[in-house]
MMTF fields as JSON, N, C-alpha, C and O atoms, coordinates in Angstrom:
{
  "mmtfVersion": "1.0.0",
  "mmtfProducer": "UNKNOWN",
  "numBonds": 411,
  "numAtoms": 412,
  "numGroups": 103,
  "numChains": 1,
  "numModels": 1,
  "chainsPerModel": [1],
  "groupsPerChain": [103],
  "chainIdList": ["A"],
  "bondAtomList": [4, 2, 8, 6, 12, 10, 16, 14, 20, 18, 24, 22, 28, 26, 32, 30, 36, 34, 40, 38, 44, 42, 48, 46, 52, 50, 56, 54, 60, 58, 64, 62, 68, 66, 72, 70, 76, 74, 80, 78, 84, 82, 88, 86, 92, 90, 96, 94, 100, 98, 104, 102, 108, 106, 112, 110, 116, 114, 120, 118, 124, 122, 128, 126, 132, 130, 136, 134, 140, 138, 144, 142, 148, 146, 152, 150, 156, 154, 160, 158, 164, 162, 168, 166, 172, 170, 176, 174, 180, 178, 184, 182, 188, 186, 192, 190, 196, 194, 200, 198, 204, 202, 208, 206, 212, 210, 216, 214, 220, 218, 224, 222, 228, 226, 232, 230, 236, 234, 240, 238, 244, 242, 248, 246, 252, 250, 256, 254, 260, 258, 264, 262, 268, 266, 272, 270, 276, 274, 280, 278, 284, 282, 288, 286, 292, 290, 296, 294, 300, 298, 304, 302, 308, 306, 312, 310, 316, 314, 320, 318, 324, 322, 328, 326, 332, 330, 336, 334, 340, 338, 344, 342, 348, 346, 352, 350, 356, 354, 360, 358, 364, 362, 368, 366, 372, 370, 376, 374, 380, 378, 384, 382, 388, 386, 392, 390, 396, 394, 400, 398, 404, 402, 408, 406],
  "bondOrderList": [1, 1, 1, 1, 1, 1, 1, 1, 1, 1, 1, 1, 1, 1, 1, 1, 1, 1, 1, 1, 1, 1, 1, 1, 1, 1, 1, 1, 1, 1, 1, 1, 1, 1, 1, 1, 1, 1, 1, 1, 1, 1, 1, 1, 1, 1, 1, 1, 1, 1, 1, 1, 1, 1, 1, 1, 1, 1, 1, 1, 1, 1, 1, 1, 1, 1, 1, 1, 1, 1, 1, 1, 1, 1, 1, 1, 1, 1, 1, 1, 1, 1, 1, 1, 1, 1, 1, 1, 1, 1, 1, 1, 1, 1, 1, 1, 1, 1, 1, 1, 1, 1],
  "groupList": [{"groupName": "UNK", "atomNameList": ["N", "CA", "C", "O"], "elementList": ["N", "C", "C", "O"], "formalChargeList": [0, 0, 0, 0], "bondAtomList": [1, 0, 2, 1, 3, 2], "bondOrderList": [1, 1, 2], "singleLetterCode": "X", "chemCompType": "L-PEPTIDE LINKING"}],
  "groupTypeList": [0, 0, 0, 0, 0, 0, 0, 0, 0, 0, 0, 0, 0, 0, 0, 0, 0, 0, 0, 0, 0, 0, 0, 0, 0, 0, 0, 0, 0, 0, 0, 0, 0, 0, 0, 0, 0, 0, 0, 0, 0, 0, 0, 0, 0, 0, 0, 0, 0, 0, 0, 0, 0, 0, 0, 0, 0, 0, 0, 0, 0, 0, 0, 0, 0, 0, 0, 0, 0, 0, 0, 0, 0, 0, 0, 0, 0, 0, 0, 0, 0, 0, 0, 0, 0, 0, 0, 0, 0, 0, 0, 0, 0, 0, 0, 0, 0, 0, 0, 0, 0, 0, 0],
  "groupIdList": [1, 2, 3, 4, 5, 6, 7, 8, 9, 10, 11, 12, 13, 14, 15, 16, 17, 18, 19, 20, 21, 22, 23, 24, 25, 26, 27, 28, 29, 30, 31, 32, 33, 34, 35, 36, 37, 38, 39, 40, 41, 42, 43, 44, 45, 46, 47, 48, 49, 50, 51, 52, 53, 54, 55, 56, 57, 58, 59, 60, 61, 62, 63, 64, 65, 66, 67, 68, 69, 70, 71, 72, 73, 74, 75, 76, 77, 78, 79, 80, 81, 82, 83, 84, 85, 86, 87, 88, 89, 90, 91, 92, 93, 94, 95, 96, 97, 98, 99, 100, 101, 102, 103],
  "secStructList": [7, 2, 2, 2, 2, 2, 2, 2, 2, 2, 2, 2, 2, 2, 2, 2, 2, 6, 6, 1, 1, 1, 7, 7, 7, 4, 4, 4, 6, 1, 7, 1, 7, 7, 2, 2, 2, 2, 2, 2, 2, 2, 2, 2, 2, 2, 2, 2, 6, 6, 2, 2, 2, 2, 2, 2, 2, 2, 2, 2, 2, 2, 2, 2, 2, 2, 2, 2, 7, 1, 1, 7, 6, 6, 2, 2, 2, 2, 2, 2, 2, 2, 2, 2, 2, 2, 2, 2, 2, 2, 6, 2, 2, 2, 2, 2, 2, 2, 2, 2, 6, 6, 7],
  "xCoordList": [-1.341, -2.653, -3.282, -4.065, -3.013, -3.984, -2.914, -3.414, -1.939, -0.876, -1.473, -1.726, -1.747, -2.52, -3.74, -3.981, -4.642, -6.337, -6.105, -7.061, -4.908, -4.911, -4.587, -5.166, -3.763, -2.473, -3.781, -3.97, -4.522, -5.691, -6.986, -7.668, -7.322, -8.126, -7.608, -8.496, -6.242, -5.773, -6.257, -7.241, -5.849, -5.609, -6.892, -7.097, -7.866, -8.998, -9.929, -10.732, -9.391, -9.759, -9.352, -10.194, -7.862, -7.262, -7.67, -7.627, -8.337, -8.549, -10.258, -10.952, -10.687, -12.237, -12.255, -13.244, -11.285, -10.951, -10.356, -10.571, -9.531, -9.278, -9.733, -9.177, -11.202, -11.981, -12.379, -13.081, -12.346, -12.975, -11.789, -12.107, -10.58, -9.523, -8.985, -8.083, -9.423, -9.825, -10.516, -10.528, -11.412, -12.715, -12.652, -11.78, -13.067, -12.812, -13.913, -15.064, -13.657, -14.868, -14.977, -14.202, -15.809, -16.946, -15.566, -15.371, -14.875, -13.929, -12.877, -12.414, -12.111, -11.854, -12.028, -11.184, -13.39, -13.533, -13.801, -14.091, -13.617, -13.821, -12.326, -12.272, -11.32, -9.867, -9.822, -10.468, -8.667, -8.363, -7.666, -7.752, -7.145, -6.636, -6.887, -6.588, -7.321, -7.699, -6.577, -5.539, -7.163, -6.554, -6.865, -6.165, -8.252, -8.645, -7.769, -8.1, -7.037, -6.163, -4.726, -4.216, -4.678, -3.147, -3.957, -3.129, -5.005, -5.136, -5.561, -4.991, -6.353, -6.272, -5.345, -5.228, -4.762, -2.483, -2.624, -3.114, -2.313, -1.818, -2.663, -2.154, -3.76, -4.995, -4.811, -4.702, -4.756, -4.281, -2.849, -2.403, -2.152, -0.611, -0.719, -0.065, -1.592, -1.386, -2.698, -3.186, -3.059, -3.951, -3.33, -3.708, -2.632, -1.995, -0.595, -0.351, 0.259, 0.748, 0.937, 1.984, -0.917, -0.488, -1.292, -1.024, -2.184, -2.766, -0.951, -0.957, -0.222, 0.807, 1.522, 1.878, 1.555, 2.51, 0.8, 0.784, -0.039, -1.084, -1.27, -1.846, -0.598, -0.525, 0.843, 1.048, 1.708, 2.703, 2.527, 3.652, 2.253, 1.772, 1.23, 1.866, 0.212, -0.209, -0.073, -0.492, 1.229, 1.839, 2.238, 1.688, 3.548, 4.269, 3.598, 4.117, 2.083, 1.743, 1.199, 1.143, 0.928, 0.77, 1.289, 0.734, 2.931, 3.738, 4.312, 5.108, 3.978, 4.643, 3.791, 4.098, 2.67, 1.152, 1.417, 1.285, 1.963, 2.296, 3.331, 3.443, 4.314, 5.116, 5.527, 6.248, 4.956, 4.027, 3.01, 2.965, 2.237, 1.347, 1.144, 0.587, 1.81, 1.638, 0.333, 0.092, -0.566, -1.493, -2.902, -4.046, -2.605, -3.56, -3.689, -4.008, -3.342, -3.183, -3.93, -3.588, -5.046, -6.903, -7.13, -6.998, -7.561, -7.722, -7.071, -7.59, -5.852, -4.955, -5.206, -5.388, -5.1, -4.907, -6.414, -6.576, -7.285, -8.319, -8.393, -8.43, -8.469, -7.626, -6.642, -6.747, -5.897, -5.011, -5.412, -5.14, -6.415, -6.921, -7.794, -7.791, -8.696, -9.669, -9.289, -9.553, -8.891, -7.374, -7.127, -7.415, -6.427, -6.144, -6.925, -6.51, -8.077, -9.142, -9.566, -9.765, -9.768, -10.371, -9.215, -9.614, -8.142, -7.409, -7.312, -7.529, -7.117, -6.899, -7.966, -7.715, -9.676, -10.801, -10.98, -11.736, -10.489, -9.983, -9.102, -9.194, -8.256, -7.474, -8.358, -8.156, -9.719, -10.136, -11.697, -12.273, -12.075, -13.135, -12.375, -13.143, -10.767, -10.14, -10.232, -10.454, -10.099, -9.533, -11.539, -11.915, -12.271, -13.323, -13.771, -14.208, -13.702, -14.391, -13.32, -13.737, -11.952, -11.478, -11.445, -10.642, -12.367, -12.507, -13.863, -13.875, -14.862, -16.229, -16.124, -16.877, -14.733, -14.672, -14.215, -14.608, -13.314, -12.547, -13.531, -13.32, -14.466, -14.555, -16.439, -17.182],
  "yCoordList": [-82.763, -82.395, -83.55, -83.266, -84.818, -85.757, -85.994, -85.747, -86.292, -86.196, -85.214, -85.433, -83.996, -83.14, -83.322, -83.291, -83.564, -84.171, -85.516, -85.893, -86.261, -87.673, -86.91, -87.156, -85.994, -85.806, -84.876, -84.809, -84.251, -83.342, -84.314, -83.912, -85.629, -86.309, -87.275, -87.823, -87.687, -88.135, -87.291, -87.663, -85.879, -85.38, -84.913, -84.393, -85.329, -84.858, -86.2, -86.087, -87.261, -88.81, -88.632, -88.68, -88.406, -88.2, -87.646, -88.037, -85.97, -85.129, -85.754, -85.221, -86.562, -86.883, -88.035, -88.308, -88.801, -90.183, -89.715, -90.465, -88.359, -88.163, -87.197, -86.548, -87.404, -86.181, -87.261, -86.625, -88.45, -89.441, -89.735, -89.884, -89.767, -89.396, -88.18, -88.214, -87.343, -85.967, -85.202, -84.089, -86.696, -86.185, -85.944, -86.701, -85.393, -85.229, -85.717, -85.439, -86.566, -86.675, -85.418, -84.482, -85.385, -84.265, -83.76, -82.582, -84.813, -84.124, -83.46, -82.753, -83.984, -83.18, -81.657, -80.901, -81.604, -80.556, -79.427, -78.252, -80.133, -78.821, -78.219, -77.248, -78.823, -78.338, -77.292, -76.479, -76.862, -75.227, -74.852, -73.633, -75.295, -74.703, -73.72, -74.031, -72.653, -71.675, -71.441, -70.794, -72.075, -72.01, -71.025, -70.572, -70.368, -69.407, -68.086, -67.134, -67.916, -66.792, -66.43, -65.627, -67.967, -68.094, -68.367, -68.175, -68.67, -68.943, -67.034, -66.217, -66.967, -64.894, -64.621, -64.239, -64.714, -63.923, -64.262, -63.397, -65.413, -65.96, -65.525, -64.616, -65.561, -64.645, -63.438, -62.915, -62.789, -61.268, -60.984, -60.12, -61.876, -61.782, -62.144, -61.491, -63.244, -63.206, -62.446, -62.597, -61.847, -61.135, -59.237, -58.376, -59.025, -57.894, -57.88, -56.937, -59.279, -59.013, -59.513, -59.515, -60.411, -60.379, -58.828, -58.182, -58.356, -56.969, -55.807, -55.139, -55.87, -55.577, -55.333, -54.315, -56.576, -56.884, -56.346, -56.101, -56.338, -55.994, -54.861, -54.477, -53.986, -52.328, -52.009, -50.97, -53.002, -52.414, -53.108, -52.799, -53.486, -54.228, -53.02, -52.62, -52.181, -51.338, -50.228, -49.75, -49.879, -48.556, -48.689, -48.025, -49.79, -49.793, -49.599, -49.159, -50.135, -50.085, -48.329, -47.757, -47.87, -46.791, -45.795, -45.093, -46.001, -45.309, -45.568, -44.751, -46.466, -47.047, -46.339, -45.34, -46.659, -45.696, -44.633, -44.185, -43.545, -42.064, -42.002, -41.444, -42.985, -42.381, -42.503, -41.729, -43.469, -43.515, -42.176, -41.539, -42.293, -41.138, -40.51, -41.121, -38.943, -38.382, -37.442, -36.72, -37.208, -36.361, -37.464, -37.17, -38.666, -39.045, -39.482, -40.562, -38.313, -38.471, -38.343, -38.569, -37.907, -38.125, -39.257, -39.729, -40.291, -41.365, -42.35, -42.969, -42.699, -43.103, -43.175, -44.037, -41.972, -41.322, -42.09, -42.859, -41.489, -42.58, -43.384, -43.608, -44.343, -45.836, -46.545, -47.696, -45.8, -45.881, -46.162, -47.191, -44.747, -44.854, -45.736, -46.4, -45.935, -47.027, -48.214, -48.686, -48.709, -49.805, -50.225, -51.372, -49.304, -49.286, -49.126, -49.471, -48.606, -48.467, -49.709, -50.048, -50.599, -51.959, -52.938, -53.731, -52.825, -53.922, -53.462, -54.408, -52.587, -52.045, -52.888, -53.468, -52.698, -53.436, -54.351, -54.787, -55.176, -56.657, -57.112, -58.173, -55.929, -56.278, -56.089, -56.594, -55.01, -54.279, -55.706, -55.881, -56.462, -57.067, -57.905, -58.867, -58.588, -59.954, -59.421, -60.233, -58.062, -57.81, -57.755, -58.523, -56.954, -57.392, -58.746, -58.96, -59.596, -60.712, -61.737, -62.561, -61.102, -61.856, -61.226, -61.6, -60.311, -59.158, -60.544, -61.362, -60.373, -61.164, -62.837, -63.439, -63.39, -64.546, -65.039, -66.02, -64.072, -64.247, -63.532, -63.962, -62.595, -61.716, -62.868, -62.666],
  "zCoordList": [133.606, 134.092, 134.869, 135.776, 134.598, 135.069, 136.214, 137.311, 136.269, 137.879, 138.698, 139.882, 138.054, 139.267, 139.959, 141.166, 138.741, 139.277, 140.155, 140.834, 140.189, 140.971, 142.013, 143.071, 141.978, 143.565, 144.434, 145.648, 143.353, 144.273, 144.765, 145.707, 144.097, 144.393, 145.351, 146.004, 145.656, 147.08, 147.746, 148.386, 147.909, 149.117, 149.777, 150.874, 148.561, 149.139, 150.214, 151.141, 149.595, 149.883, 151.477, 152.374, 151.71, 152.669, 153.932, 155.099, 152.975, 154.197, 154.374, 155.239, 153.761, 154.376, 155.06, 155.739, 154.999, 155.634, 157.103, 158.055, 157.335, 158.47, 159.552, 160.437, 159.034, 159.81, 160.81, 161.595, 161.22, 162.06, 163.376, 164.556, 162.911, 163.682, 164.303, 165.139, 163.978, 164.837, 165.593, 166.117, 165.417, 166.157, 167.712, 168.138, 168.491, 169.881, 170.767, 170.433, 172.101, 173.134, 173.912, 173.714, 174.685, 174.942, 176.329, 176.626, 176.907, 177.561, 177.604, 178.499, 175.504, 175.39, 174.539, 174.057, 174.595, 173.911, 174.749, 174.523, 175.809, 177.048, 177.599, 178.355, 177.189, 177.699, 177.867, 177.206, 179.257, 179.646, 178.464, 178.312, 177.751, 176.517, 175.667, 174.514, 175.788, 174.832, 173.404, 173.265, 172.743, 171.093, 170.492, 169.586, 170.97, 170.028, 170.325, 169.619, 170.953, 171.079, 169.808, 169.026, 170.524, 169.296, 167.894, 167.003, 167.41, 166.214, 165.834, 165.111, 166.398, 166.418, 165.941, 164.777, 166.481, 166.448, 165.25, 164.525, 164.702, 163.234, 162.674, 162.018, 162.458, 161.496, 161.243, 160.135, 162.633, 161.789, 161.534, 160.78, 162.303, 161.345, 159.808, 158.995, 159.383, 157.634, 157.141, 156.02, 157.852, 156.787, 156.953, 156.159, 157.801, 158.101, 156.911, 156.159, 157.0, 155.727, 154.716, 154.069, 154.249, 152.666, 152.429, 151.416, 153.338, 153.334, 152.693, 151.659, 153.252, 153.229, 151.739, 151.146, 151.461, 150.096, 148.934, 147.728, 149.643, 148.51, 148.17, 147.152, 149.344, 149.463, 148.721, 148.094, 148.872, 148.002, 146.671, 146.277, 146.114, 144.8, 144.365, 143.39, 144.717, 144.558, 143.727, 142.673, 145.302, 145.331, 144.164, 143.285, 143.768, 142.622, 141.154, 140.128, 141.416, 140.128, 139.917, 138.829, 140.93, 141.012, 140.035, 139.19, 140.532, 140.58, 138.992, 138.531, 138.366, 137.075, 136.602, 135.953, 136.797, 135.802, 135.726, 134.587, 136.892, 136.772, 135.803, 134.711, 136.748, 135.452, 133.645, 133.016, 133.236, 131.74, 130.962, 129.91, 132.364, 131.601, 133.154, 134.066, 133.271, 134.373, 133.981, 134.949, 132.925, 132.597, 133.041, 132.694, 133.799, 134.075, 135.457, 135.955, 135.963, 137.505, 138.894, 140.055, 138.321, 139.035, 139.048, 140.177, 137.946, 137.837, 138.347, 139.276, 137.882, 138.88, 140.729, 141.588, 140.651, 142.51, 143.224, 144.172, 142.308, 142.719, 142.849, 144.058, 142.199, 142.019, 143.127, 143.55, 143.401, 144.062, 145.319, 145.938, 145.907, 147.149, 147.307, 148.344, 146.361, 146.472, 146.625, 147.73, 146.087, 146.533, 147.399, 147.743, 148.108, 149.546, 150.68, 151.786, 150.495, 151.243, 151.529, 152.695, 150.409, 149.713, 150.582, 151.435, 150.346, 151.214, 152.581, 153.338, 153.083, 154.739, 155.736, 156.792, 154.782, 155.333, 155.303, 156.171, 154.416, 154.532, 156.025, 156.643, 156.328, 157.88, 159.118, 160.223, 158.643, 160.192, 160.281, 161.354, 159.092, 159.341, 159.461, 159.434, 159.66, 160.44, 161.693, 162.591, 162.047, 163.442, 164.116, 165.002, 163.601, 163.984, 164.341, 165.472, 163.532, 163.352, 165.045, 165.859, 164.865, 165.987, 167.558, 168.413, 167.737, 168.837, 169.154, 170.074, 168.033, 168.082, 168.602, 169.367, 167.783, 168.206, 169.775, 170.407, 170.129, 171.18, 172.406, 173.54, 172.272, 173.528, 173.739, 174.699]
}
């Protein structure tokens, strides 16, 4: 436990010690470079599929629940959809939010 609180209290030392070396002048913070495109891409690529593996996490548990007790299969189904409803919007407010950032 205490190897961890040291290795997490480096890295935190680390990442505040190197916010001064990253810093940018005003010329280059104006570069033709548009980053915000490609960082888009990767955003909704991992939120599309841990969205993904969260829908099938799901399904499976779904599907284990039915088949245990198939007399409780409203509840469930509900469940189920709500679920999925619940993670899908997790993908459409990344894809929003990067329509907002980018346009």
């Amino acid at each position: 436990m205490r190897k961890i609180v040291m290795l997490l209290f480096v890295m935190m030392m680390f990442s505040i010690l190197a916010v001064p070396a990253f810093a940018q002048g005003s010329e280059a913070a104006h570069s033709p470079t548009n980053w915000v495109a490609l960082t888009s891409g990767f955003a909704i690529a991992l939120a599309a599929g841990l969205a993904a593996q969260g829908q099938g996490k799901v399904a499976s548990a779904a599907c284990e629940a039915l088949g245990r007790n198939p007399a409780a299969r409203p509840g469930i189904q509900l469940a189920l959809i709500l679920g999925l409803a619940f993670i899908e919007s997790l993908v459409l407010f990344t894809l929003v939010i990067i329509f907002v950032k980018v346009a």
